[in-house]
C-alpha positions in Angstrom: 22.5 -31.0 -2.7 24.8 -28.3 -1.3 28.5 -29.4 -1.5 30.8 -30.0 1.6 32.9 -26.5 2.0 34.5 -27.9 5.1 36.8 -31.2 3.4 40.6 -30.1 3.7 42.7 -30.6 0.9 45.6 -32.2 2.2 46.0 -34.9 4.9 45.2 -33.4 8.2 47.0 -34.7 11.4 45.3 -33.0 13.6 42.1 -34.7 12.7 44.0 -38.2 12.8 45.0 -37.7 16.2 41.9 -37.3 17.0 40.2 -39.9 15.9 42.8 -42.6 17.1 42.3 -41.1 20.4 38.4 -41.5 19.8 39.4 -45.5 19.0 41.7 -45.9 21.7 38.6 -44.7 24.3 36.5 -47.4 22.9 37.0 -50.1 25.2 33.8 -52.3 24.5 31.2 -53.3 22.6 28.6 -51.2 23.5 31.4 -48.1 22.6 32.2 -49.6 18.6 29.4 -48.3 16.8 28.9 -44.7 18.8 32.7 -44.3 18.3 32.1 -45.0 14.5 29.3 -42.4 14.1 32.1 -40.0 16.1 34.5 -40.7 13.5 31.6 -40.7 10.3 31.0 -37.1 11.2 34.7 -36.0 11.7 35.2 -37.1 7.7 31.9 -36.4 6.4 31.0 -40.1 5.9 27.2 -41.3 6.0 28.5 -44.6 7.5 31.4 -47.0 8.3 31.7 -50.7 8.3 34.1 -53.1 9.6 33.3 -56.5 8.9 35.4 -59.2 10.5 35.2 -62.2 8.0 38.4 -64.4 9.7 40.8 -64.3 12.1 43.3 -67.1 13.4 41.6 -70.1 14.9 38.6 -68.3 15.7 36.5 -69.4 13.0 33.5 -70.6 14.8 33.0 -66.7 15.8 32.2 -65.0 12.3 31.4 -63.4 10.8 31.2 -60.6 13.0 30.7 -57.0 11.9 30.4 -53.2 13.7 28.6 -50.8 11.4 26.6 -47.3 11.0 23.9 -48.8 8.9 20.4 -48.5 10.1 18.7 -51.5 11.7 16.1 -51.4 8.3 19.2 -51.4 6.2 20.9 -54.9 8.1 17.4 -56.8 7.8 16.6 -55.7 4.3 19.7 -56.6 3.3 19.5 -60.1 4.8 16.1 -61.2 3.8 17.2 -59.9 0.2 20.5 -62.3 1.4 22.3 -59.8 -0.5 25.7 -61.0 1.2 25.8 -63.8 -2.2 25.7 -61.0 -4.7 27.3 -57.7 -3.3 30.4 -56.6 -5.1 31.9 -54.8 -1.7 32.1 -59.0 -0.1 33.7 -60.2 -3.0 37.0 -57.0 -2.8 37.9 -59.7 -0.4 38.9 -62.1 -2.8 41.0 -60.5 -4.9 42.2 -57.4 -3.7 44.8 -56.4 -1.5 44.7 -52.0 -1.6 41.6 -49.5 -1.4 38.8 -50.1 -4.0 36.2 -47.2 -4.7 33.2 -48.6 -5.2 32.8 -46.7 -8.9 34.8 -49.4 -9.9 33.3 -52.5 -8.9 30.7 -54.0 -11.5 26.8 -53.1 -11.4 25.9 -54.2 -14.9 23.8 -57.2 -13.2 20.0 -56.5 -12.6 20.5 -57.6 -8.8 24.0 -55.7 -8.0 22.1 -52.7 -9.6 18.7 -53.2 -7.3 21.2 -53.9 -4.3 22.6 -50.3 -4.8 19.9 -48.6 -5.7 17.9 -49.6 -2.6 21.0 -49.2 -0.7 20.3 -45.3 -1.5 17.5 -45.2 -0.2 18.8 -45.9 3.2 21.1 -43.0 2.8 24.0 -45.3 2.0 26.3 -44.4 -0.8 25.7 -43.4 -4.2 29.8 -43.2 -3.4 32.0 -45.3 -1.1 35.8 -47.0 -0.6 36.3 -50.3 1.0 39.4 -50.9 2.3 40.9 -55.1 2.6 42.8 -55.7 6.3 44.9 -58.6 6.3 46.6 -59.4 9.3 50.0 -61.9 10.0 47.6 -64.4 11.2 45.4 -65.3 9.3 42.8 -62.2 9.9 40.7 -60.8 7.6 38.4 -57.6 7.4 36.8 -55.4 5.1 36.9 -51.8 6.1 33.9 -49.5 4.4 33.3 -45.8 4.3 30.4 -44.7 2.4 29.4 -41.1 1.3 26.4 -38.7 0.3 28.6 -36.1 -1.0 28.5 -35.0 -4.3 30.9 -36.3 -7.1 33.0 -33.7 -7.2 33.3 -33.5 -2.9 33.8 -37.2 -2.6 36.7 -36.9 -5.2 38.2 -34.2 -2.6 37.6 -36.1 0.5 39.1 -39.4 -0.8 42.4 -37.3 -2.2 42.7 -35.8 0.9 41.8 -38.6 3.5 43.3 -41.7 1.9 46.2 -42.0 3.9 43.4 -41.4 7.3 41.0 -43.8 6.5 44.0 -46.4 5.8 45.5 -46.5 9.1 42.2 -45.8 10.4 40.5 -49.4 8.7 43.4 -51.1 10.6 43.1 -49.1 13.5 39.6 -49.9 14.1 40.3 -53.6 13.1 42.5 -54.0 15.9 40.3 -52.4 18.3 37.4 -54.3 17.5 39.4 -57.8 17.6 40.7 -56.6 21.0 37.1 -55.6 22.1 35.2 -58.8 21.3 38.0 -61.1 22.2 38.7 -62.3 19.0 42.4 -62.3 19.0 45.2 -62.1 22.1 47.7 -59.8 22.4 51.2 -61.8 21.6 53.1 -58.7 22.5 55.9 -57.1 20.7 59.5 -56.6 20.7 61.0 -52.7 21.3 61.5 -50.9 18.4 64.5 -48.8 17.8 64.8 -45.3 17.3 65.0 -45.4 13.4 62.1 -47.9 13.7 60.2 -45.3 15.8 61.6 -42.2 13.7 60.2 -43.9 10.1 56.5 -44.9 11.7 56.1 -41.6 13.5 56.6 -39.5 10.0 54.8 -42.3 8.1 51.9 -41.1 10.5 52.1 -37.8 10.1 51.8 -38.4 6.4 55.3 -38.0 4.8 56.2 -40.7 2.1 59.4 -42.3 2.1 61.1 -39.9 -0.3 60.2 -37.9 2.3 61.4 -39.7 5.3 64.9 -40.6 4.1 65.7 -36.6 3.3 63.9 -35.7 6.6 66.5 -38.3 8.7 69.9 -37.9 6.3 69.2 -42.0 5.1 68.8 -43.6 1.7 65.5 -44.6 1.0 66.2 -48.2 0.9 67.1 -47.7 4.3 63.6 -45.8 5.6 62.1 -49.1 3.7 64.1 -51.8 5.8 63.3 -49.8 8.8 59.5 -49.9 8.5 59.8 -53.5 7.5 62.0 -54.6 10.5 59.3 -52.7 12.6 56.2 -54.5 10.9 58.0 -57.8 11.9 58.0 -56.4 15.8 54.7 -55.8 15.8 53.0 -58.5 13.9 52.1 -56.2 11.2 51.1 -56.7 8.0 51.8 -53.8 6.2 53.4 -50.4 7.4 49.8 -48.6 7.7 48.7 -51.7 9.8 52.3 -50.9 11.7 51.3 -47.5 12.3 48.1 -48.1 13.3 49.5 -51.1 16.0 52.1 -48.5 17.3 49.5 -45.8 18.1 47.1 -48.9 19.7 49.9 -49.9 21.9 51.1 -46.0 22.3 54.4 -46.3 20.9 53.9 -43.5 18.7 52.2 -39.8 19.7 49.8 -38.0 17.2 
């Protein structure tokens, strides 16, 4: 396999904005999974998942789920009812950051036949799931699976991280808003500091960072991101970022 020459090596911005502009054109269902193969060959991904397993009060609905996979892949997978036994479900229960998929447990004769035919569809051998967890109740699992070689996928992940992140909560709001799932409560203004520490969180800068780039302490750049995850019904500062740039608070 010939290794991917083109992955950057440090978080590109240019390539966010980009694909938060692709998300913010996809205004219906027919538009989710062709705007996930746009953003699968932007990162070098084979695929993308988002699988909404619960949001607030809607729970009659799921679960519901936008993907890449091929149609083959999604029936296989259910007459194998695969959903009981795969290790990428079960990151929902008990985690709450990124989980690369090296880590999760194979030893098992069925998770091992799971992945192994998953390969076959061109899924994988690598991938990252990401948990979304919104103020309401919501729940998603975010997944971004690769081809690439070891040594690539190590590269991409280092340098697309922070991407992906507000990407997985990017794309969960857009599909909840899509499909109907969830109403839009509104938000209160934020204030310039509020606007100031999301806008550099989003281009990347950490909150070392943040505080030297707008003369304030670092517990203040923290208290700012929190007041502005209250505003906008966020549940973390990624899912903030990714709110502001869905509501177009914040320019990339």
């Amino acid at each position: 396999m010939v290794a991917n020459r083109n992955i950057p090596d440090i978080f590109d911005h240019r390539r966010l904005a980009a694909s938060l502009r692709t998300l913010q054109a996809a205004k219906s269902n027919e538009a989710l999974n062709p705007t996930l193969h746009e953003l699968c060959a932007r990162y070098g991904l084979s695929h993308m998942t988002l699988l909404v397993v619960r949001s607030g009060g809607r729970a009659d609905r799921y679960p519901y789920y936008c993907t890449t996979y091929p149609d083959a892949w999604l029936k296989t997978y259910a007459h194998n009812r695969y959903f009981e036994i795969d290790p990428v479900i079960g990151v929902m229960r008990w985690a709450l950051l990124p989980v690369d998929w090296s880590s999760l447990d194979r030893q098992s004769a069925q998770v091992w036949r799971l992945f192994k035919e998953a390969r076959s569809y061109n899924i994988g051998p690598h991938g990252l799931t990401i948990p979304v967890r919104g103020p309401k109740g919501e729940r998603s699992l975010f997944s971004a699976a690769s081809n690439l070689p070891k040594r690539d996928w190590s590269r991409l992940l280092a340098s697309s991280m922070h991407e992906l992140h507000i990407l997985a909560h990017h794309i969960h709001e857009t599909v909840l808003a899509v499909r109907g799932l969830r109403q839009d409560d509104g938000y209160r203004g934020l204030s310039r500091r509020e606007y100031q520490c999301l806008d550099l969180l989003a281009k990347g800068r950490i909150h070392k960072q943040i505080a030297a780039d707008l003369g304030i302490s670092e517990t203040a750049v923290k208290l700012y991101l929190r007041s502005a995850r209250l505003k906008l019904g966020a549940s973390t500062s990624h899912h903030a970022v990714a709110k502001a740039s869905l509501l177009e608070l914040i320019a990339f």
